[in-house]
Backbone atoms as SQL, in Angstrom:
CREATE TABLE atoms (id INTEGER PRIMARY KEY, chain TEXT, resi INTEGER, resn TEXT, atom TEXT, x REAL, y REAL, z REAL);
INSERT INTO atoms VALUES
  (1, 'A', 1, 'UNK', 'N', 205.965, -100.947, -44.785),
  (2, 'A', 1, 'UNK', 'CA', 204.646, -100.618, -45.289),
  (3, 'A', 1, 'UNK', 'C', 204.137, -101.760, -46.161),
  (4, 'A', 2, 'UNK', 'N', 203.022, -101.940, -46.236),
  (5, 'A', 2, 'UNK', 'CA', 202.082, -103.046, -47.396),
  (6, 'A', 2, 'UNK', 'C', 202.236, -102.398, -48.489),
  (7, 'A', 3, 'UNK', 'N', 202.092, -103.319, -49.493),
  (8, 'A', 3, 'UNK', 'CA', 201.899, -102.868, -50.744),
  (9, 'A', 3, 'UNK', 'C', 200.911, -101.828, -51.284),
  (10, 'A', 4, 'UNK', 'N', 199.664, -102.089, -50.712),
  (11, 'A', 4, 'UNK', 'CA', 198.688, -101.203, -50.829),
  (12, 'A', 4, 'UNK', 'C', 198.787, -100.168, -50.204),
  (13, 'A', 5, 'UNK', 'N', 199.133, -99.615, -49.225),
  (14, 'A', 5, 'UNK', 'CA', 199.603, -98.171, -48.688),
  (15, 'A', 5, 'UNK', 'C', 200.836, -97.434, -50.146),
  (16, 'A', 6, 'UNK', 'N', 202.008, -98.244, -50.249),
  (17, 'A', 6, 'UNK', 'CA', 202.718, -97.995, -51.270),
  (18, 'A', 6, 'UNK', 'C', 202.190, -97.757, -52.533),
  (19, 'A', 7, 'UNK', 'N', 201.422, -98.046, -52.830),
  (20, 'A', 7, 'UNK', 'CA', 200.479, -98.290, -53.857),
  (21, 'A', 7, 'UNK', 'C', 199.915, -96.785, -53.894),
  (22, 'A', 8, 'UNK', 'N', 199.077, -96.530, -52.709),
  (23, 'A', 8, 'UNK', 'CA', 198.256, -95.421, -52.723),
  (24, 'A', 8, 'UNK', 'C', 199.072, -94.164, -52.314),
  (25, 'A', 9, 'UNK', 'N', 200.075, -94.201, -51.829),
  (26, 'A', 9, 'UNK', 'CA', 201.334, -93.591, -51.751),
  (27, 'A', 9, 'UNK', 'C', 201.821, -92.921, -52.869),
  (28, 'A', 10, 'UNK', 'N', 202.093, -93.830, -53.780),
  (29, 'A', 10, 'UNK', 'CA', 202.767, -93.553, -55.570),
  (30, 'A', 10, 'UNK', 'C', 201.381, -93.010, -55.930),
  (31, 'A', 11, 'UNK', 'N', 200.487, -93.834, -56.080),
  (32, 'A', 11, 'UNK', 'CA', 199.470, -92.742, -57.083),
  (33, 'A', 11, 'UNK', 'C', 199.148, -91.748, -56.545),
  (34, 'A', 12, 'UNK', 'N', 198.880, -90.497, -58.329),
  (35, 'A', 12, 'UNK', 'CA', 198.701, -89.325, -57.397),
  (36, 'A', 12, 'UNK', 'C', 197.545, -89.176, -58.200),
  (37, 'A', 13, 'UNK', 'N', 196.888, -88.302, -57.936),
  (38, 'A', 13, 'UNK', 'CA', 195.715, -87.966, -58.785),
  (39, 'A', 13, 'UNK', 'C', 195.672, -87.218, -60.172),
  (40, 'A', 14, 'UNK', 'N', 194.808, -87.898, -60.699),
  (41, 'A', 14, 'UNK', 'CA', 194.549, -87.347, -62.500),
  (42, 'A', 14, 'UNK', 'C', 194.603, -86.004, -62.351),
  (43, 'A', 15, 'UNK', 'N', 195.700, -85.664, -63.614),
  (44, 'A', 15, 'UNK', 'CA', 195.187, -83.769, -63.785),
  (45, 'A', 15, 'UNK', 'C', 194.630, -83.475, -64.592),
  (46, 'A', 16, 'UNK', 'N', 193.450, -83.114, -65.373),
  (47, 'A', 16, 'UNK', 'CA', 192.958, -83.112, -66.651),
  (48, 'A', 16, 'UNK', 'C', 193.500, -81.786, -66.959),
  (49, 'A', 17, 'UNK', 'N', 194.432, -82.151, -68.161),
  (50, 'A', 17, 'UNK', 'CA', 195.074, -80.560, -68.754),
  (51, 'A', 17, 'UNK', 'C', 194.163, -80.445, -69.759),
  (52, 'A', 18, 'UNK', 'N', 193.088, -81.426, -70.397),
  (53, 'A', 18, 'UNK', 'CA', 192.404, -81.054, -71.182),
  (54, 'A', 18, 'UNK', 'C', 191.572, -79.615, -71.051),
  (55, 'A', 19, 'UNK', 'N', 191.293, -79.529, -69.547),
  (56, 'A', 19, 'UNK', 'CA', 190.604, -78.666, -69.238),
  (57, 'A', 19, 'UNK', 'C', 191.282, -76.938, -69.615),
  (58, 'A', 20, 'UNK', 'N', 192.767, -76.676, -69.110),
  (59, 'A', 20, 'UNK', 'CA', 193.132, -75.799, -69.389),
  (60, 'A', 20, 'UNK', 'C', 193.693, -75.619, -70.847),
  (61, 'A', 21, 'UNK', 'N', 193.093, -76.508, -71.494),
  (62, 'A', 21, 'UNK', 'CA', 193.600, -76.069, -72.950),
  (63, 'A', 21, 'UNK', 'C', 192.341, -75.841, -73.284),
  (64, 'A', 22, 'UNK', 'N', 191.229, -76.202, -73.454),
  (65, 'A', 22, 'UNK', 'CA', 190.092, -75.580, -73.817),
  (66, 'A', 22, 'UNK', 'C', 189.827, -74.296, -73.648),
  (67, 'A', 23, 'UNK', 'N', 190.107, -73.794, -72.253),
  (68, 'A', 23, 'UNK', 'CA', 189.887, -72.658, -71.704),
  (69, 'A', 23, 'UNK', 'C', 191.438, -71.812, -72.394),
  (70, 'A', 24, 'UNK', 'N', 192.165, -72.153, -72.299),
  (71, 'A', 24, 'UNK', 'CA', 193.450, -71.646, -73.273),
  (72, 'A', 24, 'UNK', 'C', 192.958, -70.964, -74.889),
  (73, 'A', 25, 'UNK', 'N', 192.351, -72.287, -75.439),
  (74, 'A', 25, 'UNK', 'CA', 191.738, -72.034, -77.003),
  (75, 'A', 25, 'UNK', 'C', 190.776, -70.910, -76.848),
  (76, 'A', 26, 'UNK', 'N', 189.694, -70.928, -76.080),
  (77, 'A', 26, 'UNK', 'CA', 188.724, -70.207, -76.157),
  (78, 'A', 26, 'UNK', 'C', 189.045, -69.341, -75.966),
  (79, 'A', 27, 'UNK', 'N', 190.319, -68.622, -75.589),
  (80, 'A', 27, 'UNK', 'CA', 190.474, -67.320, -75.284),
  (81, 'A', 27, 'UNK', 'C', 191.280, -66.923, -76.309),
  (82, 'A', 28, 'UNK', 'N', 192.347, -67.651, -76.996),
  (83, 'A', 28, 'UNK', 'CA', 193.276, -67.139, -78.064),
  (84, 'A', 28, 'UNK', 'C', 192.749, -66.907, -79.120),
  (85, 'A', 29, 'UNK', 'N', 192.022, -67.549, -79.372),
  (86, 'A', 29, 'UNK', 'CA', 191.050, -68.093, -81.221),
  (87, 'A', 29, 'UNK', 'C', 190.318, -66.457, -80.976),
  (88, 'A', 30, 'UNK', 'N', 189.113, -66.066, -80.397),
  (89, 'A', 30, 'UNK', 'CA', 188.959, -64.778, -80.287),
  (90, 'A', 30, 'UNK', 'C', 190.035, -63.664, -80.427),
  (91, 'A', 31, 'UNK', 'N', 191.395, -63.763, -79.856),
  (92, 'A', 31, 'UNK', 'CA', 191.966, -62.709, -79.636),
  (93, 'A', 31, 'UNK', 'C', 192.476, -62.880, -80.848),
  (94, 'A', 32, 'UNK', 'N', 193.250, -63.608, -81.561),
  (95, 'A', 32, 'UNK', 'CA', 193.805, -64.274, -82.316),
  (96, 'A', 32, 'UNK', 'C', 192.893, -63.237, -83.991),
  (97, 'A', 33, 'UNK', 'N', 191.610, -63.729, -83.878),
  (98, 'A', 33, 'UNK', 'CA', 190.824, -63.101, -84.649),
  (99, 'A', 33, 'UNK', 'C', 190.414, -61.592, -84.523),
  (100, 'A', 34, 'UNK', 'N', 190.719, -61.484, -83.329),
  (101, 'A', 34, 'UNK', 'CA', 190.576, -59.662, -82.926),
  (102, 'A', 34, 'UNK', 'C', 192.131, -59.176, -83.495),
  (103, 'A', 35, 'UNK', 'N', 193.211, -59.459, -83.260),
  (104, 'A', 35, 'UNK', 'CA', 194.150, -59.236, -83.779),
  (105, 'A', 35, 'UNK', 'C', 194.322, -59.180, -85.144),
  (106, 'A', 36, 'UNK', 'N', 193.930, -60.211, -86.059),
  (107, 'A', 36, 'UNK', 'CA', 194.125, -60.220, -87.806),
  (108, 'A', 36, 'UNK', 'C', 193.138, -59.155, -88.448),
  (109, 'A', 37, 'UNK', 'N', 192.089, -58.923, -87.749),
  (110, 'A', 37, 'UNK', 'CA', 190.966, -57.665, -88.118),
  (111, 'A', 37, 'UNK', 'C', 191.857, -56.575, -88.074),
  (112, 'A', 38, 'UNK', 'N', 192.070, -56.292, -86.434),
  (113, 'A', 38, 'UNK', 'CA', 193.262, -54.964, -87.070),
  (114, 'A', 38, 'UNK', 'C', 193.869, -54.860, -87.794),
  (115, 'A', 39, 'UNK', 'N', 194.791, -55.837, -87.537),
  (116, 'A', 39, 'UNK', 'CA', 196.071, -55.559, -88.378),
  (117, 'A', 39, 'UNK', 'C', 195.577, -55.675, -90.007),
  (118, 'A', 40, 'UNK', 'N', 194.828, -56.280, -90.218),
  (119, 'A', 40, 'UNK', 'CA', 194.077, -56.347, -91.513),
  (120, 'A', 40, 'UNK', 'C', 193.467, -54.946, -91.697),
  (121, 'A', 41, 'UNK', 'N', 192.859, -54.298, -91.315),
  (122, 'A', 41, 'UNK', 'CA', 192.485, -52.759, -91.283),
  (123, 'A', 41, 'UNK', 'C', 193.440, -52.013, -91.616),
  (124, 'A', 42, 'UNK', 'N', 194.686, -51.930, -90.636),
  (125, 'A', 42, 'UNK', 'CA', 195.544, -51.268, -90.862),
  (126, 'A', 42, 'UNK', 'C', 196.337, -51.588, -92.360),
  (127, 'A', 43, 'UNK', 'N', 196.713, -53.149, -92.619),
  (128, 'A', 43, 'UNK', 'CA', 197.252, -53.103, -93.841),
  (129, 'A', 43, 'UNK', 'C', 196.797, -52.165, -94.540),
  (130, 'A', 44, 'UNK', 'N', 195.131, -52.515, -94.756),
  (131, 'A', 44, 'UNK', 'CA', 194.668, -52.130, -96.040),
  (132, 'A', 44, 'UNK', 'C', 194.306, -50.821, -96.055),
  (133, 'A', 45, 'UNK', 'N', 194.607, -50.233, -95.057),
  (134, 'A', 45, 'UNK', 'CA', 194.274, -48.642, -94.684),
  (135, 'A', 45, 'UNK', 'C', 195.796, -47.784, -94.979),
  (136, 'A', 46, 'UNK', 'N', 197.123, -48.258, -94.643),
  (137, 'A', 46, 'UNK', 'CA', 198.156, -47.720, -94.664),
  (138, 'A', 46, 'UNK', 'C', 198.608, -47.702, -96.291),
  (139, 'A', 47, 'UNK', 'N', 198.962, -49.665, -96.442),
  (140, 'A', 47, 'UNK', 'CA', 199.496, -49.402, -97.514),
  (141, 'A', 47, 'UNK', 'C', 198.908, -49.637, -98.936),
  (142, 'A', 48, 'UNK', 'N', 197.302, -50.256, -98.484),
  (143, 'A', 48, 'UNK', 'CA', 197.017, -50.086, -100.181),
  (144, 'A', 48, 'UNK', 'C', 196.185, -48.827, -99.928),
  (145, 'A', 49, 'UNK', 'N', 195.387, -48.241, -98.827),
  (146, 'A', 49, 'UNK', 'CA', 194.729, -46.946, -99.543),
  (147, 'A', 49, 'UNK', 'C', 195.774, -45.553, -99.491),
  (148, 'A', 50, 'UNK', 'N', 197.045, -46.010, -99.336),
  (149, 'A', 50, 'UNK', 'CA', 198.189, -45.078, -98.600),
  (150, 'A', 50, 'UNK', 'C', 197.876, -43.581, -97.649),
  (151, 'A', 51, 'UNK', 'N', 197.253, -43.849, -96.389),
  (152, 'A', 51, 'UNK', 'CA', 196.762, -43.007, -96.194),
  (153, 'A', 51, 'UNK', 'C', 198.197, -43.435, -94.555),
  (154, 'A', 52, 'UNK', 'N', 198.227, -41.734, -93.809),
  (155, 'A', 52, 'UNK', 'CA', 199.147, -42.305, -92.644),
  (156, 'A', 52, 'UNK', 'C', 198.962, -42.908, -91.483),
  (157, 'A', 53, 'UNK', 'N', 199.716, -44.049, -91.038),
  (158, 'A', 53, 'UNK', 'CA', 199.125, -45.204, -89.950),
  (159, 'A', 53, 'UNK', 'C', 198.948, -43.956, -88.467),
  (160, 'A', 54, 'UNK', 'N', 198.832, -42.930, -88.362),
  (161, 'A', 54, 'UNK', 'CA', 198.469, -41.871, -87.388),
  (162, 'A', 54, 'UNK', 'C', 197.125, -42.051, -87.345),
  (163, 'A', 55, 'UNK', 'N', 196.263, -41.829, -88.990),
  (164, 'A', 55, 'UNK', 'CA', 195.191, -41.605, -88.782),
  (165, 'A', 55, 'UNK', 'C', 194.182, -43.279, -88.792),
  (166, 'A', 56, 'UNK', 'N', 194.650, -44.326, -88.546),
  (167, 'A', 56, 'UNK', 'CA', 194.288, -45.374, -88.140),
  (168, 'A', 56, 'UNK', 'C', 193.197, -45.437, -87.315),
  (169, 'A', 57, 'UNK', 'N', 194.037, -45.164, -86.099),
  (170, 'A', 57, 'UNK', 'CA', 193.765, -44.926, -84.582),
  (171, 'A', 57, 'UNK', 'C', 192.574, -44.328, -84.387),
  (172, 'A', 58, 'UNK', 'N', 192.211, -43.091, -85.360),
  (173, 'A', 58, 'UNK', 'CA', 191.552, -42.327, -84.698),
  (174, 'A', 58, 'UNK', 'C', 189.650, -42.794, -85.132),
  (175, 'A', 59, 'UNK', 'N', 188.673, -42.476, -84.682),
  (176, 'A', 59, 'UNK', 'CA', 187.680, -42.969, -84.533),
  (177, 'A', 59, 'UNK', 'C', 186.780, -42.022, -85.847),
  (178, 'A', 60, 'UNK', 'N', 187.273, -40.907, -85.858),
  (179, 'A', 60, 'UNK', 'CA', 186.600, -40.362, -87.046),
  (180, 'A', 60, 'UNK', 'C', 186.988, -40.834, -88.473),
  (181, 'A', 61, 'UNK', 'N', 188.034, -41.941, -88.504),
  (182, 'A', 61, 'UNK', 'CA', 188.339, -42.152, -89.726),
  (183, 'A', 61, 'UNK', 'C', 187.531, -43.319, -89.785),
  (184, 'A', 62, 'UNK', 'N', 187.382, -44.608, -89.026),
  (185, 'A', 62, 'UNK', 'CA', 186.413, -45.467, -89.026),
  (186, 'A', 62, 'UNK', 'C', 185.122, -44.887, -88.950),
  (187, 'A', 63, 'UNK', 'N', 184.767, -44.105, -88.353),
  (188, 'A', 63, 'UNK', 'CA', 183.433, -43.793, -88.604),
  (189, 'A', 63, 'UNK', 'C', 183.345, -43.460, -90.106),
  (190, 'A', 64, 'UNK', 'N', 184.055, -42.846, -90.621),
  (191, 'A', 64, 'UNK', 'CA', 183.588, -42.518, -92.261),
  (192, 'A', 64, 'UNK', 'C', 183.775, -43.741, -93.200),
  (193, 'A', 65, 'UNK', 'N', 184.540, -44.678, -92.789),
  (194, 'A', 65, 'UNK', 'CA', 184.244, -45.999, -93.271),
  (195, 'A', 65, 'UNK', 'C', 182.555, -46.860, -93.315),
  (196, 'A', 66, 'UNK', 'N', 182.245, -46.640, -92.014),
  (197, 'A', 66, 'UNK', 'CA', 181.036, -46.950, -91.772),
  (198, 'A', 66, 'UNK', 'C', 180.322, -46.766, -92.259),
  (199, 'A', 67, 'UNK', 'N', 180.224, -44.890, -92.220),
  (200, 'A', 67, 'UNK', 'CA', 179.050, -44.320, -93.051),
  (201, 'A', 67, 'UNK', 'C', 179.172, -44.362, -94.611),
  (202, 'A', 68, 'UNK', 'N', 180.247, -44.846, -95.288),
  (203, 'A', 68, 'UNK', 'CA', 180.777, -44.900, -96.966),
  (204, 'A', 68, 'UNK', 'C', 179.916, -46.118, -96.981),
  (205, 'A', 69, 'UNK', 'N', 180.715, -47.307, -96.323),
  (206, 'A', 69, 'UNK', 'CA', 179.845, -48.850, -96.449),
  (207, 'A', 69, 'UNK', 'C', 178.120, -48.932, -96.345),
  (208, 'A', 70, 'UNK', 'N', 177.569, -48.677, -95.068),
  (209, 'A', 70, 'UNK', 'CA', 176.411, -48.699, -94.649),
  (210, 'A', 70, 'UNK', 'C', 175.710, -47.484, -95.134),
  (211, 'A', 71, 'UNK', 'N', 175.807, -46.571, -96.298),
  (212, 'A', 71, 'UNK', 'CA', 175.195, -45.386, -96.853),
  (213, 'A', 71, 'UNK', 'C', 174.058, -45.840, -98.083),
  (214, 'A', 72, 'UNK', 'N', 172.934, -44.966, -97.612),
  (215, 'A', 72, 'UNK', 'CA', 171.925, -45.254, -98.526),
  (216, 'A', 72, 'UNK', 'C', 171.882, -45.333, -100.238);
C-alpha cells in the first residue's frame, strides 16, 4: 500500500465528546438541583420541624406550607 492509503487507513474520525458532556451537564445540574430541594424539604421538615418523614410525601402537608407562606 502507499503511504497515503495507510495514512487514511490509521486516521479515524474526530469524536467530539464535548458534545455528550454538555448534554450530560444539562441534565444532571437540573436533577442534581431537583434532588437538594427535596432532600432539603425533608431535612427541614423531619428533623428541625420534627414532624414524621410519612407525612413528607403527602400533598396535603405541602399544600399547607403553601397556603402558611403565600397567605394574605
Amino acid at each position: 500500500m502507499s503511504e497515503k492509503t495507510q495514512a487514511a487507513v490509521k486516521a479515524k474520525p474526530a469524536v467530539r465528546k464535548t458534545a455528550r458532556w454538555r448534554i450530560v451537564i444539562r441534565w444532571m445540574i437540573p436533577l442534581f438541583l431537583l434532588l437538594a430541594l427535596v432532600g432539603g424539604m425533608t431535612f427541614g421538615y423531619v428533623f428541625i420541624g420534627k414532624q414524621s418523614l410519612s407525612e413528607v410525601f403527602q400533598w396535603k402537608t405541602w399544600q399547607h406550607v403553601i397556603d402558611l407562606v403565600f397567605a394574605p
